[in-house]
ZADO-1210 file (C-alpha; in nm, 4 decimals, padded with zeros to 6 digits):
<atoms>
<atom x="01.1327" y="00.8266" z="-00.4274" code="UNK" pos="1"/>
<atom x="00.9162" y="00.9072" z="-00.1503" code="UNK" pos="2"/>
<atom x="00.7395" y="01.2540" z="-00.1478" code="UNK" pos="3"/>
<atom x="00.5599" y="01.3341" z="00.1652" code="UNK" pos="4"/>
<atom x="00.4294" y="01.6023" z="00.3997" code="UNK" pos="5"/>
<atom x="00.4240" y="01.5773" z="00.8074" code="UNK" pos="6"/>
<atom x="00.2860" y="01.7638" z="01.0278" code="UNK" pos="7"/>
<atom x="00.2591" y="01.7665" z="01.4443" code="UNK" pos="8"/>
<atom x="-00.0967" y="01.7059" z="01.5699" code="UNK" pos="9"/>
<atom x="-00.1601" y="01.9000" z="01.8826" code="UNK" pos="10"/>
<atom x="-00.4070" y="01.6839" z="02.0682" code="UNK" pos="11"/>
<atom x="-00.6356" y="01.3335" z="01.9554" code="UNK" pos="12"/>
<atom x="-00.9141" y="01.5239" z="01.9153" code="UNK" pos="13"/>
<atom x="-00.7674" y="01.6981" z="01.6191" code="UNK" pos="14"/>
<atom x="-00.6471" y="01.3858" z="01.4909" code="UNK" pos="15"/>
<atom x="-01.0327" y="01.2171" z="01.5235" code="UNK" pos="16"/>
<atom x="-01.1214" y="01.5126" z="01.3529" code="UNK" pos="17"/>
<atom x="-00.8834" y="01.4993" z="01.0539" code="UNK" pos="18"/>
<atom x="-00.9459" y="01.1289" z="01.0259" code="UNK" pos="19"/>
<atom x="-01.3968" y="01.2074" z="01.0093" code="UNK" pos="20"/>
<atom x="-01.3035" y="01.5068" z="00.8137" code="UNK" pos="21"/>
<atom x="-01.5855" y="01.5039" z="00.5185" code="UNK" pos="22"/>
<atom x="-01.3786" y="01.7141" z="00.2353" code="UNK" pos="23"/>
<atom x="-01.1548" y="01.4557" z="00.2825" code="UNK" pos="24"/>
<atom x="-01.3906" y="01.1800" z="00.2095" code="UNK" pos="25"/>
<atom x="-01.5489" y="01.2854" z="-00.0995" code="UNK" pos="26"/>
<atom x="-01.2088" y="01.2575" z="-00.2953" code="UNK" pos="27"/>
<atom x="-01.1472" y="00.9561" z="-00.0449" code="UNK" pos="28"/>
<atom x="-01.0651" y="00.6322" z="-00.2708" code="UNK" pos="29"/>
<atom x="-01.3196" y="00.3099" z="-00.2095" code="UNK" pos="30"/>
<atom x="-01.2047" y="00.0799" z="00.0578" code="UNK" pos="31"/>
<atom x="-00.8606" y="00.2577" z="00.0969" code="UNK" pos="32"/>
<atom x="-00.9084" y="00.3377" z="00.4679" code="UNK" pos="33"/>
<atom x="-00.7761" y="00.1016" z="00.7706" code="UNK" pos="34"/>
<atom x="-00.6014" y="00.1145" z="01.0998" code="UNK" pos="35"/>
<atom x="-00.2874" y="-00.1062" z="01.1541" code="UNK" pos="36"/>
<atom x="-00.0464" y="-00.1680" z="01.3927" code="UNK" pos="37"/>
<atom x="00.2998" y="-00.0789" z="01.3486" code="UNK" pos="38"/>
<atom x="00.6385" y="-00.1810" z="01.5184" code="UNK" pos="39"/>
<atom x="00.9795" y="-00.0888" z="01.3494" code="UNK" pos="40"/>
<atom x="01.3263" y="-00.1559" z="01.4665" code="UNK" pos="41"/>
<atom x="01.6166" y="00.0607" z="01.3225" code="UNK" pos="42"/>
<atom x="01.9645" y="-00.0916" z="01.2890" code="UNK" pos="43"/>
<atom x="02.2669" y="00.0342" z="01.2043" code="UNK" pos="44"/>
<atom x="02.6696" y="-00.0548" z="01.3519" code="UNK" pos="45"/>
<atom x="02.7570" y="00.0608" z="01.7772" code="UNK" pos="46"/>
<atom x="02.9742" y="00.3381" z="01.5304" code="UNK" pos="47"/>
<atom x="02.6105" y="00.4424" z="01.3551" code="UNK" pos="48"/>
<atom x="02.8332" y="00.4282" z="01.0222" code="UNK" pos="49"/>
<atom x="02.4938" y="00.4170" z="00.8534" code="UNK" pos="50"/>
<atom x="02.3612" y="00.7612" z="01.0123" code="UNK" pos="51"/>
<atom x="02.6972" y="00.8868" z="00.9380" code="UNK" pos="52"/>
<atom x="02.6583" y="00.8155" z="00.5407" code="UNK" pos="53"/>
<atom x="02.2761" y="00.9706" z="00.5815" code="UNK" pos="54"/>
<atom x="02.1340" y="00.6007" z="00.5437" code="UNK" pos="55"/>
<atom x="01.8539" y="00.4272" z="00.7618" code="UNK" pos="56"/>
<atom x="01.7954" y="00.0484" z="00.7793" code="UNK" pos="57"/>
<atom x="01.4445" y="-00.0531" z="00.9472" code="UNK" pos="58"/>
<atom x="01.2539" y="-00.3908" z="00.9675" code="UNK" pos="59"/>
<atom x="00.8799" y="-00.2861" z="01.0247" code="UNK" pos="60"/>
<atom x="00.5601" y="-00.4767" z="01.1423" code="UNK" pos="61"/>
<atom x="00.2695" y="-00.3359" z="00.9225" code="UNK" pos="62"/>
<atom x="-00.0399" y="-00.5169" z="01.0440" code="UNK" pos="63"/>
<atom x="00.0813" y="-00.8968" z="00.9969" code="UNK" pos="64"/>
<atom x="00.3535" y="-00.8288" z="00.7288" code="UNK" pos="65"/>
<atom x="00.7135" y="-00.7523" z="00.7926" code="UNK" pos="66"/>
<atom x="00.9111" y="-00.4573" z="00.5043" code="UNK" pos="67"/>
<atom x="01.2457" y="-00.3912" z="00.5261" code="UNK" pos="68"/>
<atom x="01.3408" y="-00.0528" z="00.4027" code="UNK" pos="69"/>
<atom x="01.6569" y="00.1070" z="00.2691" code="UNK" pos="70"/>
<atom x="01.6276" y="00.4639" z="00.2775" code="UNK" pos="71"/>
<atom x="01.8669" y="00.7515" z="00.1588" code="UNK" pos="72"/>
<atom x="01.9420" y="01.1170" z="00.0890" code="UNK" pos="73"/>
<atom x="01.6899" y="01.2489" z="00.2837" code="UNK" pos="74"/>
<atom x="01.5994" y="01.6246" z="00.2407" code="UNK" pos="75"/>
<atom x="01.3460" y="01.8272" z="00.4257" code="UNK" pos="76"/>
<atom x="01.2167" y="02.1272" z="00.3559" code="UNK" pos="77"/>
<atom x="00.9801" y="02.2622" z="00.5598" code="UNK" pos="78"/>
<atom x="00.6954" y="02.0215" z="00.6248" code="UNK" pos="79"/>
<atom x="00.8299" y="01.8469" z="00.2521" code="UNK" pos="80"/>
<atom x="01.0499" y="01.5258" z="00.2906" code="UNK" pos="81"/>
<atom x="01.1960" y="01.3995" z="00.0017" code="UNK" pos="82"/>
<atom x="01.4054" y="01.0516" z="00.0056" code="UNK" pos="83"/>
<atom x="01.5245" y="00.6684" z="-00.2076" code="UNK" pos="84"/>
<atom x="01.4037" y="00.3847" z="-00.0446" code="UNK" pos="85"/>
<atom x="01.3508" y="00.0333" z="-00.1236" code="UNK" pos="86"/>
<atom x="01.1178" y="-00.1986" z="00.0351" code="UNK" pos="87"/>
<atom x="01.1522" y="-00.5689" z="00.0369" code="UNK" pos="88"/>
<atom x="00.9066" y="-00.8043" z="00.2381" code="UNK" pos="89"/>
<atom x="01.0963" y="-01.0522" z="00.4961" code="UNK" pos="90"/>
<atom x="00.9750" y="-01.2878" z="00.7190" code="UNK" pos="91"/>
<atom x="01.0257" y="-01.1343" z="01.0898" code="UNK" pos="92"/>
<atom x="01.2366" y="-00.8332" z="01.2593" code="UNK" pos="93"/>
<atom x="01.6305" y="-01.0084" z="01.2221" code="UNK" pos="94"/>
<atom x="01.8360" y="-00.7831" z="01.0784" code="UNK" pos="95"/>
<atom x="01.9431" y="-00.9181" z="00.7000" code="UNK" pos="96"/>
<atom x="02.1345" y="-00.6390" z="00.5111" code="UNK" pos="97"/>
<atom x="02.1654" y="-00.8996" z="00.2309" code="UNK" pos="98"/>
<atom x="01.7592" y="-00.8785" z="00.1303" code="UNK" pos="99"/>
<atom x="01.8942" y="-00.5603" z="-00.0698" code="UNK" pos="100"/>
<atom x="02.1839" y="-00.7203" z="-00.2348" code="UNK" pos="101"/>
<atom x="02.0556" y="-00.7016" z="-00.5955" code="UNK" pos="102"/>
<atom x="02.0284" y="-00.3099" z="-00.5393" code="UNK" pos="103"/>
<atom x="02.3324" y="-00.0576" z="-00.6424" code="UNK" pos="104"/>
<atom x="02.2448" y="00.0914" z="-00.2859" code="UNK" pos="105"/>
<atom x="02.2709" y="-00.2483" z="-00.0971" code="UNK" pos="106"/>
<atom x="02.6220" y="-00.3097" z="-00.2002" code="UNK" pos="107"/>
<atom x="02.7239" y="00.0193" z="-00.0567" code="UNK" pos="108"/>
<atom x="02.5158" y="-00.0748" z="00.2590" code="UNK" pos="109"/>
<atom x="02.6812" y="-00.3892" z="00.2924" code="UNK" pos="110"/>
<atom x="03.0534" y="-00.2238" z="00.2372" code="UNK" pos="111"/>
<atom x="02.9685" y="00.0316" z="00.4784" code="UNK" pos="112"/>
<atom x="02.9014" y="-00.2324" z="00.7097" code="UNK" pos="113"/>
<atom x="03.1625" y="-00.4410" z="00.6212" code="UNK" pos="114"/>
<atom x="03.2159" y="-00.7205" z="00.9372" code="UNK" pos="115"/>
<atom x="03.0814" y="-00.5411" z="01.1922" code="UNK" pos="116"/>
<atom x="02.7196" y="-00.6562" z="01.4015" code="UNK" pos="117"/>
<atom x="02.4112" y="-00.4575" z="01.3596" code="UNK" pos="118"/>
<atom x="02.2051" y="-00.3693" z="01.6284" code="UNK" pos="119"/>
<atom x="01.8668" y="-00.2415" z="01.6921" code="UNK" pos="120"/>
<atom x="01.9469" y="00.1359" z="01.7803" code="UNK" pos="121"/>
<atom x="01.5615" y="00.2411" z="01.8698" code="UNK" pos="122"/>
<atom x="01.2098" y="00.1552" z="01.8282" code="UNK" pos="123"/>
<atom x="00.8711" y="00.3109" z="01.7098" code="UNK" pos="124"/>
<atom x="00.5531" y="00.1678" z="01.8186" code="UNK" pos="125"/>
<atom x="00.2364" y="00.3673" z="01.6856" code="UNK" pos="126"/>
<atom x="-00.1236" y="00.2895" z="01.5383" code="UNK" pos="127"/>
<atom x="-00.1642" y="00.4402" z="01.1762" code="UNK" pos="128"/>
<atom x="-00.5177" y="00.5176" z="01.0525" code="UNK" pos="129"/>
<atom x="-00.4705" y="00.5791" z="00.6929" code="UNK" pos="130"/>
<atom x="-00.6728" y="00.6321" z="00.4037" code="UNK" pos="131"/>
<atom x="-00.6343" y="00.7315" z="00.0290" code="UNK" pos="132"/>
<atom x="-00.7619" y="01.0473" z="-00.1486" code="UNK" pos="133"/>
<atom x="-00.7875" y="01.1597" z="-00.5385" code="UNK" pos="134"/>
<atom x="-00.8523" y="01.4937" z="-00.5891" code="UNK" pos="135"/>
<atom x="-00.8162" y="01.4891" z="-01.0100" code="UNK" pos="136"/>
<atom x="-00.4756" y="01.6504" z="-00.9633" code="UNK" pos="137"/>
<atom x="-00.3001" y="01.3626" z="-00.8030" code="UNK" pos="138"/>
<atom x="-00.3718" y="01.0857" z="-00.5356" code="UNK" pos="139"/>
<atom x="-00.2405" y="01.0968" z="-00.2672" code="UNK" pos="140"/>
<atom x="-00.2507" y="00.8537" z="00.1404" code="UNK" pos="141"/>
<atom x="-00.2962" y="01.0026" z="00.4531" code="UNK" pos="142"/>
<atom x="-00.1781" y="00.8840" z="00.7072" code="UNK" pos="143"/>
<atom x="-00.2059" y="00.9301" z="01.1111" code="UNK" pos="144"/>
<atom x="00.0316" y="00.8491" z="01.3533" code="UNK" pos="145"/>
<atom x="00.0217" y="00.7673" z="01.7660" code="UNK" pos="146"/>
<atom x="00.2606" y="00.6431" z="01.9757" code="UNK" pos="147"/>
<atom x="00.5956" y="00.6141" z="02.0677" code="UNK" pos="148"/>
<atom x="00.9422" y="00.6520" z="01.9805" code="UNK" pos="149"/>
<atom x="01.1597" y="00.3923" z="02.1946" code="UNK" pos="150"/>
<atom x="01.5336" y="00.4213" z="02.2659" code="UNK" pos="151"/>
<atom x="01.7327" y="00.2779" z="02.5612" code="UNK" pos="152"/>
<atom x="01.7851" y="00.6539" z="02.6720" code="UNK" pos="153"/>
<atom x="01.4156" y="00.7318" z="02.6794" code="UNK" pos="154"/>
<atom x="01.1106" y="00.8094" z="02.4872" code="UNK" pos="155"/>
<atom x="00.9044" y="01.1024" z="02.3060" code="UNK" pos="156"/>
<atom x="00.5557" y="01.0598" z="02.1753" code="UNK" pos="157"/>
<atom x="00.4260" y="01.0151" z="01.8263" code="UNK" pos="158"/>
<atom x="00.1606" y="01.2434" z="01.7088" code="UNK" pos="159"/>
<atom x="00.1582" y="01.3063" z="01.3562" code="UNK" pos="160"/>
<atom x="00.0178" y="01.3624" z="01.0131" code="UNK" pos="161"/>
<atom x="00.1786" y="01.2658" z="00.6623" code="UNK" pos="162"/>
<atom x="00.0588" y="01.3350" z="00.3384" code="UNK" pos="163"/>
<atom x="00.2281" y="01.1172" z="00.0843" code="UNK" pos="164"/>
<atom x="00.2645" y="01.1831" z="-00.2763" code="UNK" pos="165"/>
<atom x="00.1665" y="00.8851" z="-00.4665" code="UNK" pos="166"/>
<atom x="00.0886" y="01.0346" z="-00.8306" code="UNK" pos="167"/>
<atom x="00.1259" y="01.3680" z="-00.9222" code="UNK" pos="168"/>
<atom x="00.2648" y="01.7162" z="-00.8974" code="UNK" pos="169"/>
<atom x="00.4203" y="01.8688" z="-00.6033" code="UNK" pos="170"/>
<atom x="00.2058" y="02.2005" z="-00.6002" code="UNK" pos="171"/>
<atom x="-00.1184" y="02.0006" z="-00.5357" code="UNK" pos="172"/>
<atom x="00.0529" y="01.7924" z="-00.2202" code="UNK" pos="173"/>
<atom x="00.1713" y="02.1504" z="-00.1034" code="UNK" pos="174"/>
<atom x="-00.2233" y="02.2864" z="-00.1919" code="UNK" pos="175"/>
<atom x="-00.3884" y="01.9931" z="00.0289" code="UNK" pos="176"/>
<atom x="-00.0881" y="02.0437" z="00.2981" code="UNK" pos="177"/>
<atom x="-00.2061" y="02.3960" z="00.3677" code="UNK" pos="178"/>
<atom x="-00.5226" y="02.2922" z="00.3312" code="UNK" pos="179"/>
<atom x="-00.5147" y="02.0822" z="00.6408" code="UNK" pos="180"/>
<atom x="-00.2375" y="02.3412" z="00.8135" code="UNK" pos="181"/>
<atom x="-00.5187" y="02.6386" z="00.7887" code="UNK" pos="182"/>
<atom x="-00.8566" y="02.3797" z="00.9379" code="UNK" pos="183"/>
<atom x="-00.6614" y="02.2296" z="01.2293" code="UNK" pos="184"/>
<atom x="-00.3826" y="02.4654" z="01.2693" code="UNK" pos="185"/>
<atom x="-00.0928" y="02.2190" z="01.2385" code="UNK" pos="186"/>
<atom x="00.2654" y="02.2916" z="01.2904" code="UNK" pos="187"/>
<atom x="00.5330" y="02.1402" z="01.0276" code="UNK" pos="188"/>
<atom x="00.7163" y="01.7936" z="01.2257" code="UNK" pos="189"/>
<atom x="01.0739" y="01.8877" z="01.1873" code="UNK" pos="190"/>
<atom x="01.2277" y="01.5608" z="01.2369" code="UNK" pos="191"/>
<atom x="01.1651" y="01.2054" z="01.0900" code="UNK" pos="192"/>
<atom x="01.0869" y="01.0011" z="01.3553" code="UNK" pos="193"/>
<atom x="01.4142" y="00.8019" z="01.3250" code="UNK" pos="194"/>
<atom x="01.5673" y="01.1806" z="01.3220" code="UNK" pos="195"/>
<atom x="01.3891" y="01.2298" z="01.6640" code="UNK" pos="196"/>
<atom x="01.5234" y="00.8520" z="01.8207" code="UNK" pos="197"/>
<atom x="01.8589" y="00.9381" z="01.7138" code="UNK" pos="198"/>
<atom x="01.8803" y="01.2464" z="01.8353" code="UNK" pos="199"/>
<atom x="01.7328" y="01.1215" z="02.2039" code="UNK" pos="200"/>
<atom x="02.0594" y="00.8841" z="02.1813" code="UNK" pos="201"/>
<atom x="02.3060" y="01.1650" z="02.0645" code="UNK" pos="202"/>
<atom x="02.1782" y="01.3854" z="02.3589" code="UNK" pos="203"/>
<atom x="02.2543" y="01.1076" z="02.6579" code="UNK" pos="204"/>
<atom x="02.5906" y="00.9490" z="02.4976" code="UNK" pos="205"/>
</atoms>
């Protein structure tokens, strides 16, 4: 399950300064931190069958790697997102529902699909500068967004903040969140930013 906190960044100053911040780097982990390019397409049927059963299916370009990613019951709370996912490395962007075929969750992805074409509903394009932190209480990667959010309709900008849970409880994600929410005076991001594409689409259909 992923576990994360995301936040709007009001300018790139604030996010140069969140990214140099020096509480940050004493608990930062050794040779954790690095900036990588990132494409992702989205796909789902010309009925979005998959947004309809609350399911996303991306192909993503992390640096030089491609990850396809199944993800499910999302939940937000607040800044908190909460959601299944399984990632599965492939070799480029084509859309191959079948890669998660061994998974209880891929078999209903490929019955919800049943014979009809994917297509690539939107894009993001954005440069993450990420880094990992352990605190005692948990460790946890931050991670910050810019760029773009790309759909035949139009486009928004992606400025953004996540604080992923990778071991430990929930309070001390929530502690560091409004940690960060007090120094830079962040706002909660109240859409994923496949949330945001599709709702670009919805909006002009």
């Amino acid at each position: 399950m992923e576990i994360e906190l995301k936040y709007r960044i009001p300018s790139a100053e604030i996010a140069d300064d969140i990214w140099n911040d020096k509480l940050f780097c004493t608990f930062e982990e050794e040779a954790s931190r690095e900036e990588l390019c990132f494409m992702a397409r989205y796909y789902d049927t010309p009925d979005c069958d998959l947004a309809r059963n609350d399911m996303a299916y991306r192909v993503r370009k992390e640096g030089c790697r491609w990850v396809a990613t199944l993800k499910w019951r999302g939940q937000n709370e607040g800044a908190l997102y909460t959601r299944e996912e399984i990632n599965v490395p492939v070799s480029d962007d084509a859309a191959d529902p079948a890669v998660f075929r061994e998974s209880e969750m891929g078999a209903m992805l490929m019955d919800i699909i049943g014979e009809k074409e994917l297509i690539s509903l939107l894009e993001t394009r954005f440069m993450r500068r990420r880094f990992r932190i352990d605190t005692g209480d948990g460790i946890f990667e931050i991670s910050i967004d810019q760029g773009r959010i790309i759909t035949p309709y139009g486009d928004e900008p992606i400025s953004e903040v996540e604080i992923e849970l990778f071991s430990g409880e929930r309070g001390e994600l929530e502690r560091i969140g409004r940690q960060m929410c007090e120094e830079y005076d962040l706002q909660r991001e109240a859409g994923s930013k496949y949330s945001r594409g599709i709702a670009i689409i919805k909006q002009n259909r």
